[in-house]
C-alpha positions in Angstrom: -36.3 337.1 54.4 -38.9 338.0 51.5 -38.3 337.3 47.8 -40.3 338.4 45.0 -39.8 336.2 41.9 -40.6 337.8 38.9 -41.5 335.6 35.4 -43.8 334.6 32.9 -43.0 330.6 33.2 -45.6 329.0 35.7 -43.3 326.3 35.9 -40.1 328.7 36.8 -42.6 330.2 39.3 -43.5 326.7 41.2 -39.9 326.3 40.7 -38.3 329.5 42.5 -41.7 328.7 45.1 -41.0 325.0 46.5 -36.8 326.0 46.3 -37.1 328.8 48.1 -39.9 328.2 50.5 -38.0 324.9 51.3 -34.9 327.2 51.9 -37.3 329.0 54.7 -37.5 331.8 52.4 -40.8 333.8 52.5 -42.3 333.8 48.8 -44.1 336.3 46.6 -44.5 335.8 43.1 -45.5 338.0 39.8 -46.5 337.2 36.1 -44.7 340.1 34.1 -42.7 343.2 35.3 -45.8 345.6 35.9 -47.3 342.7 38.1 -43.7 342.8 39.7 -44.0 347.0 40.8 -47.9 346.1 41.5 -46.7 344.0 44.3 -43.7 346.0 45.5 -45.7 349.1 46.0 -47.6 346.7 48.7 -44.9 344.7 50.1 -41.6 345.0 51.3 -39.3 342.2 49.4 -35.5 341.9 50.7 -34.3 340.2 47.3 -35.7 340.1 43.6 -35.5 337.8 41.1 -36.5 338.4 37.6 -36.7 337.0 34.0 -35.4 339.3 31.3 -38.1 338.4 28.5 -41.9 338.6 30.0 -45.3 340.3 27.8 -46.5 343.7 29.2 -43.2 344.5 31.2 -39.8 342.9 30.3 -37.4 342.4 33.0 -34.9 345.4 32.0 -37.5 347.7 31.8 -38.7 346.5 35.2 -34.9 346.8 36.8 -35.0 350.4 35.7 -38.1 351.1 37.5 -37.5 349.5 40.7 -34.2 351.3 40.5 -35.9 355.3 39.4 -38.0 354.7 42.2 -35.6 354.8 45.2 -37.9 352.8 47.2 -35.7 349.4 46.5 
């Protein structure tokens, strides 16, 4: 299974990483919401998790995009 873990904190990031890897979770990882659809317009992701405040994108915003999309 493939997660995409969405926030601003480098140490929420490394968090989420060495949890979920451990878990034998596959691991991809963005810096703000617009990183977030950068990756999922490359990758297929099974489950998202995502901060609320992040710069350039916030995490509501980002929801309603994945969501207007119909890809996800």
């Amino acid at each position: 299974m493939r997660v995409l873990t969405v926030d601003d904190s480098r140490t929420i990031l490394a968090m989420l990483h060495h949890t979920l890897s451990n878990a034998g979770f596959e691991v991809l990882q963005a810096e703000d919401g617009q990183k977030g659809l950068d990756v999922l317009a490359t990758a297929n992701v099974d489950v998202v998790i995502t901060d609320i405040n992040m710069p350039v994108m916030d995490g509501i915003e980002f929801i309603k995009k994945v969501r207007a999309s119909g890809e996800h």
